[in-house]
N, C-alpha and C positions, 0 to 999 in steps of 0.2 A: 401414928395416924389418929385425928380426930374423927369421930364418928357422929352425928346424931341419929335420932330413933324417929321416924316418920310414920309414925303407924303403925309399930312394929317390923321396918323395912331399916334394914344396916346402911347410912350413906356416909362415904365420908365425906367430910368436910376441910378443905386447902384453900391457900393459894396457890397462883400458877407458880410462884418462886418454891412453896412448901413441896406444891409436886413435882417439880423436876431435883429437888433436892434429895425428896425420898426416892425415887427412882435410883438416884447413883445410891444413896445407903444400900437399898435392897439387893444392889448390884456388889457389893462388897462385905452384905455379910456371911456369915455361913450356913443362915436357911436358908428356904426358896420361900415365892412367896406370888398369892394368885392374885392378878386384877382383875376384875370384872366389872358389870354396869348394870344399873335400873333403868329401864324407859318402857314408857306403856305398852309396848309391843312385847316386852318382857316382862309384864306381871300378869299377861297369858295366861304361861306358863305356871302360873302360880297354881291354878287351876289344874291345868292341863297333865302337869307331873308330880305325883306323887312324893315326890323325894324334893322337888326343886329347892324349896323355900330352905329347908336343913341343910344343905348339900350349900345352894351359895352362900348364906348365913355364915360359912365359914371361913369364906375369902377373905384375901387383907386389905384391899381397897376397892371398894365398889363408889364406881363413878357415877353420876345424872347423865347417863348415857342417851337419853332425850331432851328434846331442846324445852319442850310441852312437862315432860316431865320436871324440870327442872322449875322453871317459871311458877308450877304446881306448887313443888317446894314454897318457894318463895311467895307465894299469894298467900299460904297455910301461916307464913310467918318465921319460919324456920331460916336462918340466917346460913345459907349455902354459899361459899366465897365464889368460888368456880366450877363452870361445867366444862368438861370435857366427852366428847363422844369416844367410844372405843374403837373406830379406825383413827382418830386423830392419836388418842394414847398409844395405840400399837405402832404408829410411825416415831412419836418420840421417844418410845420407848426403843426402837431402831436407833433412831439417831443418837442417845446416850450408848446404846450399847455400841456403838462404831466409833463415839469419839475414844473407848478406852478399851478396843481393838479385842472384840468379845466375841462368842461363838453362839449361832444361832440353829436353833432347828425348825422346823416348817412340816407339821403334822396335818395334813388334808389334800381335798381336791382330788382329781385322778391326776394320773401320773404325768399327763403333757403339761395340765397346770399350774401341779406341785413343781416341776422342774423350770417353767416358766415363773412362778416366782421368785425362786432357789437364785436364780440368772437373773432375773431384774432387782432383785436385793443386792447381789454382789454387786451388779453393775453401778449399782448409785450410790452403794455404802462401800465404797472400796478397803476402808480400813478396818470391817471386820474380820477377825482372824481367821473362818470358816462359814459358810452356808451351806447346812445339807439339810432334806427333808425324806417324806416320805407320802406316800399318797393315802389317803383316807378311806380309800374301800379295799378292807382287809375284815376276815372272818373276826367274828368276836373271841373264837377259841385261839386266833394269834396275838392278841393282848398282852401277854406276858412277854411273847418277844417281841412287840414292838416298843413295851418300857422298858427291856432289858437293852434293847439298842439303843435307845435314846439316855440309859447310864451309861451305857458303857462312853458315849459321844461326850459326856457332861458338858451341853450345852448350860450359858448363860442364860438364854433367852428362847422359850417356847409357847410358837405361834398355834395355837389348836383350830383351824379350820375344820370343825367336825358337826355333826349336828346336834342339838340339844333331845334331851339332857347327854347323849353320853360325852360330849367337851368337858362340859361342867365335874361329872364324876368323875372323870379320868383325869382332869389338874387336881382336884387331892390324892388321887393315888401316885400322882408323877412327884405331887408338895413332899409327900411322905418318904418316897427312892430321891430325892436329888438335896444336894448341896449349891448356895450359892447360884441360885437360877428364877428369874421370872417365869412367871406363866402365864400368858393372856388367851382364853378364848375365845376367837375371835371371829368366829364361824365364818362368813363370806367376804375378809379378808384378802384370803388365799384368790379369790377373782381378781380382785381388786389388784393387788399386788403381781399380782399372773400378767394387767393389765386387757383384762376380758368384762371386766364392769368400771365404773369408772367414780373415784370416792367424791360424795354430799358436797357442792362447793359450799363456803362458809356462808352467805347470803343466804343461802335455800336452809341451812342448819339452823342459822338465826331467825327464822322464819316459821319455823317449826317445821316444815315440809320438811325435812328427809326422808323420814319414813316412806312418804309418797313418791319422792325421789330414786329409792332405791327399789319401791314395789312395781313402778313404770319399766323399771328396767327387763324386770319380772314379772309382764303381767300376770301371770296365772295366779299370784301371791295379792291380788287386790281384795278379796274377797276377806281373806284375812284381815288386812288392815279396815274394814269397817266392821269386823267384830272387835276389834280391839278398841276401837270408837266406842262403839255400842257400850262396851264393859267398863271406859272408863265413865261415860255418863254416869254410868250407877254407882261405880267405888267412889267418886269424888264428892260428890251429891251427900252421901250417904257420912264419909270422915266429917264433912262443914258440919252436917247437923250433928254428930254428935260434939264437935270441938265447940260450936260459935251456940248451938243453940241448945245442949242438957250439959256442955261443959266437962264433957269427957272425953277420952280418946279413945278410939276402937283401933282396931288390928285389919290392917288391910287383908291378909292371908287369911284369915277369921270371917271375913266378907266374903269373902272366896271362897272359904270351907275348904281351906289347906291345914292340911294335918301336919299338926307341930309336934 
């Protein structure tokens, strides 16, 4: 996987053919291996978690998981082949792992949801070999036996519907216990997939409106989405002038006063 440096932000860099290609590699070799995504709703966080920025730094493909984000890329110069959102990856990443009849697990939600996904994954991916999950509100001191169950399952494919950061931490401790396994996560997926929200159509993505799309769905979550405005007026603002006008490059995390 091609990477480039945006600021100091890991993106990779494909095509669509490159990424469904590495998909199946990752599915046949004998690590595991985390996706994950950048979009300005998620450089938040960069702020907001102490650990964030080291912890995903470590993923194996992070996607331009915003449409805004991505475009951003692209105006800076940075020659980014393809965006992909992370519920679009986590469905094709389903549908590779069902053309070659692969086992999934599904870590989130409460339990009517997590089971209502569990059952609309099998129903549509019929030729996976196994669907089973588990629900996402469990004590922190059960940890160890929920990644002992999820080896002992040795799923191909795991969905982390959890919240941030602890999705993020918990796919490397899962990279480090499994063989031969994705890990996406995927946070409110598991609705989606439950069919209780309902995924970004491609028009409103290209548009750049998702974000808005899925905070509608949730209002109480609006408020958020114009701090996340607000913050990126000043990171963007702030990369041009050092890139276009003293001809240097700063560190987006560094803007931020995230500890590297």
């Amino acid at each position: 996987m091609n990477y480039i440096n945006f600021f100091g932000l890991k993106v990779s860099n494909f095509t669509k053919e490159e990424l469904y290609n590495y998909i199946e590699k990752c599915f046949t070799d004998s690590k595991s291996y985390i996706y994950y995504g950048y979009s300005l709703a998620v450089l938040s966080y960069l702020k907001k978690y102490i650990n964030y920025y080291n912890v995903t730094n470590k993923f194996d493909l992070m996607a331009t998981d915003g449409r805004i984000f991505y475009i951003l890329i692209r105006l800076f110069g940075f020659k980014v082949q393809y965006d992909i959102s992370i519920p679009r990856l986590t469905f094709k990443t389903i549908e590779i792992a069902n053309k070659n009849r692969l086992k999934v697990f599904v870590l989130g939600g409460t339990k009517e949801t997590n089971s209502m996904a569990c059952n609309n994954i099998k129903e549509k991916y019929k030729n996976l070999s196994a669907v089973v999950g588990h629900n996402g509100f469990y004590k922190h001191s059960e940890e160890d036996i929920i990644i002992q169950t999820i080896k002992d399952y040795k799923p191909n494919l795991i969905l982390l519907g959890l919240p941030t950061p602890y999705k993020q931490e918990l796919a490397l401790k899962l990279r480090e216990s499994l063989n031969n396994c994705i890990i996406i996560p995927c946070g409110g997926m598991v609705n989606v997939l439950a069919g209780k929200e309902k995924l970004t159509p491609l028009f409103i993505k290209k548009l750049g409106l998702a974000s808005l799309f899925r905070h509608l769905q949730n209002p109480k979550r609006l408020p958020e989405l114009f701090l996340v405005g607000i913050r990126a007026l000043y990171i963007f603002p702030t990369c041009a002038f050092y890139k276009f006008i003293l001809h240097k490059n700063i560190s987006i995390p560094k803007i931020l006063g995230t500890k590297i």
